[in-house]
Phi, psi and omega in degrees: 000333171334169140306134141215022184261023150253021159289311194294357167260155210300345146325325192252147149289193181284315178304338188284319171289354165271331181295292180311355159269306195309319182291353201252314152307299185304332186292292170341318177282282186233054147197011177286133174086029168275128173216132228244004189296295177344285205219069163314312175312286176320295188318264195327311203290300190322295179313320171319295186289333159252011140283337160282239243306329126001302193097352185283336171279020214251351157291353198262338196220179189274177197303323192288340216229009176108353191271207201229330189240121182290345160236156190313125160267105215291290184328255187342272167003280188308327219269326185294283200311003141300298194297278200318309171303331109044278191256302200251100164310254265269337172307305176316280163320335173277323164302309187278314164342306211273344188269310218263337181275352175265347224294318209261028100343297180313308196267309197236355184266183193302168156273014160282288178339288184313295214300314252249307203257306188323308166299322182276007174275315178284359191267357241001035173283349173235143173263131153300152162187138175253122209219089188229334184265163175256169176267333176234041154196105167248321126325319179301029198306328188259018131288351153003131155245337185318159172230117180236122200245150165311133140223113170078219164300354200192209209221152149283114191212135190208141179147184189208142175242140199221179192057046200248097199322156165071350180311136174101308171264354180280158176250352138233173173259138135264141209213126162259138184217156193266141160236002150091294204340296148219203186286163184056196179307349177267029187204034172230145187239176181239135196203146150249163221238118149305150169274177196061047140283168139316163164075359190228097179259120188235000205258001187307033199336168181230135168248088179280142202276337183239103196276137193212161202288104179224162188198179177263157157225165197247166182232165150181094183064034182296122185262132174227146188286163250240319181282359173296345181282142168217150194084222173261175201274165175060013172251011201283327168310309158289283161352304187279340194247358152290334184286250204347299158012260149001249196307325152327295157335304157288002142293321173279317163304340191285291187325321156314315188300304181308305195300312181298330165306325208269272199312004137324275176309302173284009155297300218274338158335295201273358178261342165273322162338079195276146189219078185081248176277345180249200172235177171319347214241335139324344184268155175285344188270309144338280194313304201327284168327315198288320186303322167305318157318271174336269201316323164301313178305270217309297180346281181338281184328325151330272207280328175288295192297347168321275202283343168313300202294321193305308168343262178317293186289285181310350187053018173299104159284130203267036293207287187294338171250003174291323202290332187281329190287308201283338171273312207287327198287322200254359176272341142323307184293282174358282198307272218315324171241027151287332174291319206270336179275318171320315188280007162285322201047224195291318119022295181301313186244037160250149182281136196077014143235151260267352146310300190291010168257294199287329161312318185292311182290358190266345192277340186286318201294339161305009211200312169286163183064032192093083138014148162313313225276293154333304220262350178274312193300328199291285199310319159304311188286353169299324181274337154264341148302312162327305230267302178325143191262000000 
């Protein structure tokens, strides 16, 4: 019942509209009726894996490494994390991990590095995880405390990352730590930590209203080896927010995937519905909502392939229109399936049904990857720069 009539727009080529019918099968096939509350672990790990055996995680690293593209295609990324999000928040999310815990591999490490990890991310033989927030900086990155010191042939770290998607189950980290080069952000360096290092406590879990695998994680005196740094030392900052770049973008698509879900449902709520001599979909007040919907998805949809496209064809860094695709799709979405659990009535906030799911999963997405609040300051200083004489 989804739109697919913003596939025909001229952002996308042919391949994308083929990517998005195959996925569309796929999804259909194996993940309709799927449900993850139980063993949130096994599940995520379980999605991993047949999203490698899919072929889907084949999007995440670049084509010399097993991937499909020689460098990440933002369209594609966003157009799976739409689809996935859809059928799975946790499909969704198994995906996304895998592209973001690998990304600054992708962008900056060696070529040992690529070769060592990559291939087992598209393959889904390694779970990814991005080990970037804190316990006292989270919006803040260049308050970072984790430490990381020369000891001996390699480095010391010690310090704790917390919320960290994949915590617990991942099979490596990317972890920013401070190395002193100078103060703030011009003093975090990127280093990857395997999990089963010595010094590295991953069991601390997080319990979340849309449960999904997360944790604290602790250093205490954890030793990494001298190739474990990846890019330059004193880059970790730029580095992480070039990854995020990136990915940002395809956070306003998972959020699209809901919001296009949630007005599913309540389309078909209101055509079904009996309401005196009529249904839901006869009241003016209905339509009202249902209309309100609409003009937020298509929006959403807009401004996200926007900044994709700006990306892919154009070669643009997109910093001002990722931050504008990802605050209006997911603070949009939001509203859009608040609407839809209203035409739910009550029906809307009973558990398992597929509004009252997409109400739990839509809220984290305010907030990871750059805060609302984060994605209004990137977008205003863009704009009185431009502006300035």
């Amino acid at each position: 019942m989804a739109d697919k009539s913003f596939l025909a727009w001229p952002f996308f080529d042919d391949s994308h509209r083929r990517l998005a019918e195959e996925l569309e099968r796929w999804c259909e096939t194996e993940l309709a009726g799927d449900a993850h509350e139980e063993n949130v672990d096994e599940a995520c790990r379980h999605l991993v894996r047949r999203l490698g055996e899919g072929g889907w995680l084949r999007y995440c690293v670049p084509a010399a490494y097993g991937g499909l593209h020689d460098k990440l295609d933002i369209r594609s990324l966003a157009l799976i994390r739409e689809i996935l999000a859809r059928f799975s928040g946790l499909a969704d999310f198994a995906f996304a991990m895998q592209g973001l815990g690998s990304g600054t591999i992708s962008l900056f490490g060696t070529e040992a590095q690529k070769a060592a990890y990559l291939p087992a991310v598209a393959s889904g033989g390694k779970i990814a995880a991005f080990a970037l927030t804190e316990p006292g900086s989270g919006s803040d990155v260049a308050s970072i405390e984790t430490e990381a010191r020369e000891e001996g042939s390699g480095y010391r770290i010690d310090g704790a990352k917390t919320y960290i998607s994949n915590g617990g189950i991942a099979d490596f980290y990317i972890l920013f730590a401070r190395t002193g080069e100078a103060p703030g952000a011009k003093g975090l360096t990127a280093f990857i930590a395997d999990a089963g290092t010595a010094g590295l406590d991953d069991s601390e879990r997080i319990r979340v209203i849309a449960p999904h695998p997360l944790a604290t994680l602790r250093f205490t005196g954890m030793q990494l080896p001298a190739e474990a740094l990846l890019g330059e030392r004193g880059r970790g900052f730029a580095q992480a927010m070039a990854t995020l770049d990136v990915f940002r973008t395809t956070v306003g698509a998972a959020a699209l995937g809901f919001a296009r879900r949630a007005l599913d449902e309540a389309t078909e709520r209101a055509l079904t519905r009996r309401l005196g001599t009529g249904t839901l979909a006869d009241n003016p007040i209905t339509q009202s909502k249902l209309a309100e919907m609409v003009l937020d998805v298509d929006t959403s949809a807009l401004l996200i392939y926007r900044a994709a496209w700006l990306r892919d064809v154009k070669g643009l860094r997109n910093s001002r229109e990722a931050a504008l695709a990802k605050l209006h799709a997911t603070d949009s979405a939001q509203q859009v399936i608040d609407k839809a659990v209203q035409i739910f009535g009550g029906m809307g906030v009973t558990h398992g049904v597929p509004v009252e799911s997409l109400y739990r999963e839509i809220r984290a997405l305010r907030i990871y990857e750059g805060a609302s609040e984060v994605q209004k300051v990137v977008i205003a200083r863009a704009h009185l720069q431009e502006n300035r004489p």
